[in-house]
C-alpha positions, 0 to 999 in steps of 0.5 A, spaced: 332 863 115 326 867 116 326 873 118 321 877 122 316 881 117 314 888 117 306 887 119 308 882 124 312 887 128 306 889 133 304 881 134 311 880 136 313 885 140 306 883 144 309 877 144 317 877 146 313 882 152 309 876 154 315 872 155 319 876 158 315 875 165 317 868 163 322 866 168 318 869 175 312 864 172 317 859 173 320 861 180 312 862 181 307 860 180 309 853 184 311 857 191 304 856 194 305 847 193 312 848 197 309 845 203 305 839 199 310 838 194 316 836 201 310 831 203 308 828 196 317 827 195 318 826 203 323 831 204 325 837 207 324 844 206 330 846 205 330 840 197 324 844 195 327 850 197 333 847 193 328 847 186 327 854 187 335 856 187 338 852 182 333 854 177 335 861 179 343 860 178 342 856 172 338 862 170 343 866 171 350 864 169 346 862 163 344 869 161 352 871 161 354 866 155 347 866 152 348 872 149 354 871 145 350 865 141 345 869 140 348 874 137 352 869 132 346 864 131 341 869 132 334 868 135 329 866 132 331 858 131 335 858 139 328 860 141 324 856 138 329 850 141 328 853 148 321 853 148 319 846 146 325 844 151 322 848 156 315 845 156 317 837 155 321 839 161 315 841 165 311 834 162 318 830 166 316 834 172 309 831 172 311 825 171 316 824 177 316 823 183 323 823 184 327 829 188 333 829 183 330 829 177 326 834 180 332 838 181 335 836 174 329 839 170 329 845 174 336 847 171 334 845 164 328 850 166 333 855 167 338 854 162 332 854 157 328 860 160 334 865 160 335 863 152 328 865 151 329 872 155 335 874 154 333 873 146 327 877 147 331 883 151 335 883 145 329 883 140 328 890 143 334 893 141 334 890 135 328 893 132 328 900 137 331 906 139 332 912 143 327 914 147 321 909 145 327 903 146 328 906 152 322 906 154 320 899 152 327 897 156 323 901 162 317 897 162 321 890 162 321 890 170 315 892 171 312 886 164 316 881 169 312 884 176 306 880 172 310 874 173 309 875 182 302 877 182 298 872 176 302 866 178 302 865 185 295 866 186 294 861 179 298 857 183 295 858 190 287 856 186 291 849 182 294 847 187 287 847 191 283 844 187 288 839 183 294 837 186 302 841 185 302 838 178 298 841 175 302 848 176 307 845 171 301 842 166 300 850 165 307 852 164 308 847 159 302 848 156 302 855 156 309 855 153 307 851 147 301 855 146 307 861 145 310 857 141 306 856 136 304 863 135 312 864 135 312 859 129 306 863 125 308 870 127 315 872 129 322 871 125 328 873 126 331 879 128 338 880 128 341 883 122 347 882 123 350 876 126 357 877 130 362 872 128 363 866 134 371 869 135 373 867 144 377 872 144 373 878 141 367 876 145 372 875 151 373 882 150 366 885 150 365 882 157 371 884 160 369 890 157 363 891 159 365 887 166 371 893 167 365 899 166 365 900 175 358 904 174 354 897 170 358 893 175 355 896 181 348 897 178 348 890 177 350 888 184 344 893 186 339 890 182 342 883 184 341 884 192 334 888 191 331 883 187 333 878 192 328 880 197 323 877 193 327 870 192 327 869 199 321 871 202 318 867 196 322 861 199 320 861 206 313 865 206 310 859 204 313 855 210 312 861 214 305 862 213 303 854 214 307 853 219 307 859 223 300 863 222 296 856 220 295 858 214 293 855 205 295 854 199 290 859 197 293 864 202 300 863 200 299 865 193 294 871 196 300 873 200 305 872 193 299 876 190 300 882 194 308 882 193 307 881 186 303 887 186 308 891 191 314 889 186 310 892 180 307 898 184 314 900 185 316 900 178 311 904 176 313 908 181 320 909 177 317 909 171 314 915 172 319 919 175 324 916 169 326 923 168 329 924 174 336 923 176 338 916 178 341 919 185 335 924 187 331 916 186 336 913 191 336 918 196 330 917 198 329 910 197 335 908 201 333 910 208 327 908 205 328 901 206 333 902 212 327 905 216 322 900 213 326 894 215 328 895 222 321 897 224 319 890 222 324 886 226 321 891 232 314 890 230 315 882 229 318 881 236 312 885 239 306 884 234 308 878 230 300 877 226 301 875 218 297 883 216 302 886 220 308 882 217 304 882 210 304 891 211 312 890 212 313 886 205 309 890 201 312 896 203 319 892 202 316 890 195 315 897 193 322 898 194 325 894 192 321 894 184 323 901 184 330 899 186 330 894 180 326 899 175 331 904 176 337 900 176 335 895 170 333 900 166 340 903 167 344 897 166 341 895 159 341 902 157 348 902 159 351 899 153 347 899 145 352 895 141 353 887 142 345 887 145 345 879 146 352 879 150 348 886 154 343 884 154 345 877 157 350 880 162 345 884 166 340 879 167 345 874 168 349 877 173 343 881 176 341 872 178 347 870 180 347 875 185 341 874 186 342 867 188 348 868 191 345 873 196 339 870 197 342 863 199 347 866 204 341 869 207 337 863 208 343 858 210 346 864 216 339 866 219 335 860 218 329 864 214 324 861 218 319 866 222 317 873 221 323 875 225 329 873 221 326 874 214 325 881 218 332 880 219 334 878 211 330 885 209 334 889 214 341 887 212 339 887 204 337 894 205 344 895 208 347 893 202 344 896 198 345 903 202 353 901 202 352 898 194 349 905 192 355 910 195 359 905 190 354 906 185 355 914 186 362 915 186 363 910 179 358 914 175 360 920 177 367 919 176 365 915 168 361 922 168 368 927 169 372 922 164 367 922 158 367 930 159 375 930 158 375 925 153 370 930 148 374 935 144 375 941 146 370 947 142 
């Protein structure tokens, strides 16, 4: 097997960032051809809609058990598998001009991004430590942010000048290009493979699963990441239908979410020494507050700027939100980094999917008004999940103390 060679670390660190941000591009940089692709497929809203959600579930239940493969058969090779799968996938979606193969192709998408990220999460800790894997691990969310703000606007410009197509033309072409420079300067990293034992890996998840502040982190991240989802699914709908607006302007608005998203993770960033509750207590009436003068302001001065300053004061929350939990939650546990790494971002998307859906599907997501609504019934949750979050990590924090042997 080849291993990863000391003068090749750089290079492959700059490389495993570069694919982290892997599955927001491919939940991304389509968005602004929804409207193009319901014609070109003659279906509805809610069959596009339906692309974008089943790539977020796969994804997400995938990165639960992915990790256990990972740390028994390493990275490296399940890798490079994944990433040539991942861009023929992409070639059969420019060929079809059937709905169902869309759909089928988009949960092979799913299935082989979340091999691709939650090897390289485990990459991370495979190879650093301390306060330099910390600091790595901090800067994930804010590598993934790039994915909202680069894709939509590249997609807004392909889907102008040269059809919905050719959104996935760039996602396979640039995956194979990563894979090349995989091939040439990566190896693998895991040093010590965990035998593939169900009833020792059973035990980990139960393990991790059982720990309620690592829970509760998850559910945290889970509803704050799903604003982005669903304002990404009924933004481009919102901004044709309801204020008249392009491909070009749709990924405009995503750019500026995307760039929300990132700004507040920079935020977290730079307050990462900072006790995660004194974060939290100004973030959560933050957003609370935010939301409901959205829905106030959307019934009395509905305008695409007015909904696009709500948004993004939303996004800024919402990425520190994520920062900080994200950073917690893989940080949480150092042994077993694949099956870590895997639980956090997996259970962070099912979650995700399973709010985002139940969002869409109850208040019909369809004008600036009930997506106002979304952001203000996430922000509840998110209140209510982080009084849970407290009460857990403190309790953790009075156990820890009482397990340590007395001086």
């Amino acid at each position: 097997m080849k291993t990863l060679k000391q003068n090749h670390v750089a290079i492959s660190t700059l490389l495993a960032f570069a694919l982290i941000p892997l599955s927001g591009f491919a939940t991304d940089v389509y968005l602004p051809s929804f409207p193009a692709m319901a014609s070109f497929f003659g279906t509805s809203r809610g069959d596009i809609q339906l692309t974008l959600i089943v790539f977020v579930v796969s994804n997400g239940v995938s990165q639960l058990f992915v990790g256990t493969f990972l740390d028994s058969f390493g990275r490296y090779r399940l890798s490079l598998v994944s990433l040539i799968i991942f861009a023929l996938s992409s070639l059969v979606i420019t060929l079809t001009n059937n709905i169902g193969v869309l759909i089928s192709m988009r949960i092979i998408q799913g299935i082989t991004a979340a091999v691709i990220v939650v090897g390289k999460r485990a990459f991370f800790i495979d190879l650093y430590s301390g306060s330099r894997l910390k600091h790595y691990t901090s800067l994930f969310s804010i590598i993934w942010a790039t994915a909202p703000i680069i894709a939509p606007f590249l997609g807004g410009f392909l889907q102008t000048y040269f059809g919905w197509q050719s959104n996935f033309y760039f996602l396979g072409i640039v995956t194979l290009i990563i894979l090349t420079m995989e091939i040439v300067y990566s190896g693998e990293t895991l040093k010590t493979p965990q035998p593939l034992q169900p009833k020792q890996v059973l035990s980990v998840y139960a393990s991790r699963l059982a720990t309620p502040d690592f829970t509760v982190s998850l559910i945290i991240l889970g509803i704050a990441f799903s604003n982005v989802i669903v304002f990404n699914m009924a933004s481009p709908f919102i901004i044709e239908h309801v204020f008249h607006g392009s491909a070009v302007i749709i990924g405009n608005a995503s750019l500026f979410s995307g760039l929300a998203v990132l700004l507040g993770g920079l935020l977290s960033k730079s307050f990462i020494d900072r006790s995660i509750f004194a974060k939290m207590m100004l973030i959560g009436p933050f957003l609370l507050g935010v939301s409901f003068l959205m829905m106030v302001f959307m019934v009395l001065f509905p305008s695409l700027i007015l909904m696009m300053s709500m948004v993004l004061l939303l996004h800024i929350g919402s990425g520190f939100t994520f920062n900080t939990f994200y950073t917690y939650a893989l940080g949480r546990f150092s042994s077993n980094a694949g099956i870590a790494s895997g639980i956090t971002g997996g259970g962070a998307y099912v979650i995700t999917s399973t709010v985002s859906y139940a969002l869409t599907s109850t208040l019909e997501v369809h004008d600036p008004l009930t997506l106002g609504a979304s952001y203000c019934i996430s922000a509840a949750l998110t209140s209510i999940t982080f009084i849970l979050f407290s009460r857990a990590r403190k309790r953790s924090i009075t156990l820890q103390a009482s397990a340590e042997p007395a001086m």
